[in-house]
C-alpha positions, 0 to 999 in steps of 0.5 A: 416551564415547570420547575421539574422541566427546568431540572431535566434541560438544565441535566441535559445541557450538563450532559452535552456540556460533559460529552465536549468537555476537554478532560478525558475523565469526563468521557467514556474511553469509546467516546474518547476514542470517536473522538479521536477519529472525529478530530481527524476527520474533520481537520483532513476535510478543513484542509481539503476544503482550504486547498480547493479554494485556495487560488492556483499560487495559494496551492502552489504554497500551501503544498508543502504544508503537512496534511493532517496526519494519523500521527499526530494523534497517536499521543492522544490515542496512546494515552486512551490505552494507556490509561484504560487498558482493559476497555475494548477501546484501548485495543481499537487505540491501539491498532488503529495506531499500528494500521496507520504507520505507513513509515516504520523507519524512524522508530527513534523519533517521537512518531516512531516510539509511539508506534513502537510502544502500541506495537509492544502493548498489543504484542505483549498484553492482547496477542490473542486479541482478534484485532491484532491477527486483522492488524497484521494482515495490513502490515505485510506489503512493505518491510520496514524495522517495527514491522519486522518485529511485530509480525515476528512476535505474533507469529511466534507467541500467539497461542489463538489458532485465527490469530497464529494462522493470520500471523502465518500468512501476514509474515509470508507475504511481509518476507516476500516483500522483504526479498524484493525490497533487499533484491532493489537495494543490491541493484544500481537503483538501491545504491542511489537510494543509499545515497540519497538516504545518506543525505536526506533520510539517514535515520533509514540507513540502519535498516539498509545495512540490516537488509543488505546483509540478507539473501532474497532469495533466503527470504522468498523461500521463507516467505514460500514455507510459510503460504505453504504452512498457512495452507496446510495448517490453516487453510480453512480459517477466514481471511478477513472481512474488512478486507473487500478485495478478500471478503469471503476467502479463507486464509487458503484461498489468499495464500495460493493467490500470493504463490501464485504471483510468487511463482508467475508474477515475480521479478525475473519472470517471463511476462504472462500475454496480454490479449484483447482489443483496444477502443476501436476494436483492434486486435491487441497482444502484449507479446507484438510488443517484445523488442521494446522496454514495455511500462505497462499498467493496469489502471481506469478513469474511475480511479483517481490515483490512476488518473493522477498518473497521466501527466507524467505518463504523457511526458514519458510517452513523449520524452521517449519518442524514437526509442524502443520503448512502449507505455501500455494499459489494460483500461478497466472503464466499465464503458468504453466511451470513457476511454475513447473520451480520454484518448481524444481530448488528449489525456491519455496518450498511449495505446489501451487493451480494454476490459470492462470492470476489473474482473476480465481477464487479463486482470484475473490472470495478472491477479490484479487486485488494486490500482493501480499497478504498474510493471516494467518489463525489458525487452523480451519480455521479463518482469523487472519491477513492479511499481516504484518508490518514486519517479526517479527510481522508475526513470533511471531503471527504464534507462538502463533497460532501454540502454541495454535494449540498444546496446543489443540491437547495435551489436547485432547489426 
């Protein structure tokens, strides 16, 4: 090899070598932060590939280990942004940080700050930033402490009109979550929650008392004012094109979708009719259903977290046999065979109104738009709650409504 080809592999191997080095100040802050998303990457895959070859009581043990997490790196991404923050990778740090905090509880513990600190950054040093209006738009769907605070701030300080309009239409639908979620505490199922949370998550508590003090129905109307001012005020912006479900829309058209459900889907409501056929051709209605506590889910064999869900739907069926009660399903399954196949060898057990794909009708009118999604009406016929937070809180609701439910049907005779 000549001397000139030695120095040329010889730069290339100290490039490479550079590229995996350990020390940040060897790479780019876009390298860094790939790398980041790499390592989480590749320890999730590590750990689904040892879960599956693990035997069914290796499972059984290794259950309870933590999956890897996004927070775990968020010290290493917070650094990133912190030591470079005017590289368009700081930002992408940062939201990728606010996108993956699914729990906005524990603000006092070391995840929490580190939430809260890239929450504080992007409000205060990137408000215009387009990446910040997308971010809110993933925070809307659960109220939690930093959500709260962050949707409020960018709301009320962004000066870039996509941004504001995004922040207009995110804080309608995080206060109409909010509402729900104050509705469920006031409730027999919050004061068991207040309960556990005293004896198992206590760091939930303060934010409890702070909802427990608000109206839901102060809170809906807020949320109602706000789709309306994102109509009028920027109805024609686009939504947002890294959401598939809304590919397309403008910030009107999701709006109208959400007052839509606010005003036809909310607990309280009468359910809207179910209509079509079950897998053998039969006429299928909802409405034949009223007198029966009804858990009705909208769900498909393509979906795995919908399939996760038929277990505990087979021992429902069964524990509740005798009772006025029905689980009922609006299948999706582009074929129906698929269906046919699962109610034969036993996996699904209750009665199914299918639709090929998730565009028919009934999914359109109940505005579905992910899976799956459960609802528990009473027994004429009102919406009572739409999913859970847990099996327990789902249990103990169709217990009350299936005791209230008889109670009637006694009193009557």
């Amino acid at each position: 090899m000549r001397i000139v080809d030695i120095a040329l592999v010889s730069a290339l191997a100290l490039w490479a070598s550079d590229l995996r080095a350990d020390d940040p100040a060897k790479t780019t802050p876009r390298r860094q932060y790939q790398q980041v998303l790499d390592d989480f990457g590749a320890a999730k895959r590590a750990f689904a590939l040892r879960f599956e070859k693990a035997s069914a009581e290796e499972q059984r043990r290794l259950f309870p280990t933590r999956f890897p997490g996004p927070a775990d790196y968020y010290a290493r991404l917070l650094a990133l942004a912190e030591a470079h923050p005017r590289d368009a990778a700081a930002v992408d740090a940062l939201v990728w940080i606010v996108a993956t905090s699914t729990n906005g509880y524990d603000a006092f513990k070391e995840r929490g700050v580190r939430i809260k600190r890239a929450m504080g950054i992007l409000a205060s040093d990137h408000l215009d930033d387009p990446r910040v209006g997308s971010v809110c738009l993933e925070l809307s769907g659960a109220a939690t402490p930093l959500r709260d605070e962050f949707l409020h701030a960018i709301h009320a300080r962004s000066t870039d009109r996509r941004n504001k309009g995004r922040a207009c239409l995110a804080l309608g639908e995080f206060l109409l979550a909010k509402s729900e979620t104050v509705a469920w505490l006031k409730g027999p199922s919050g004061e068991e929650a207040i309960r556990r949370a005293k004896a198992e998550s206590p760091h939930r508590l303060p934010y409890y008392e702070i909802l427990l003090r608000e109206d839901p129905n102060v809170l809906a109307r807020r949320g109602e004012e706000l789709l309306e001012r994102a109509i009028a005020e920027y109805g024609e912006l686009p939504y947002d094109p890294t959401f598939r479900s809304n590919q397309g829309k403008t910030l009107a058209e999701v709006a109208r979708t959400d007052l839509r459900r606010l005003r036809n889907l909310a607990i309280g409501q009468s359910a809207p009719e179910i209509e079509g056929r079950d897998v053998e051709g039969n006429p299928f209605k909802l409405s034949d259903y009223r007198g029966r506590v009804v858990l009705l889910t909208f769900s498909g064999n393509w979906c795995g977290p919908c399939r996760a869900m038929y277990p505990e739907e087979r021992a429902l069926v069964e524990q509740l046999k005798g009772r006025p009660f029905a689980l009922l399903s609006v299948n999706t399954d582009r074929d129906r065979e698929t269906l046919r196949r699962s109610i034969a060898n036993g996996e699904i057990t209750w009665r199914c109104c299918w639709e090929s794909g998730v565009e028919g009708p009934n999914c359109s009118r109940w505005l579905i738009e992910r899976f799956p999604q459960v609802f528990l009406l009473d027994h004429k016929g009102v919406i009572r709650s739409q999913d859970f937070p847990d099996k327990a809180a789902k249990d103990r609701l169709i217990e009350e409504l299936l005791q209230a439910c008889e109670s009637e049907v006694r009193t009557s005779k």
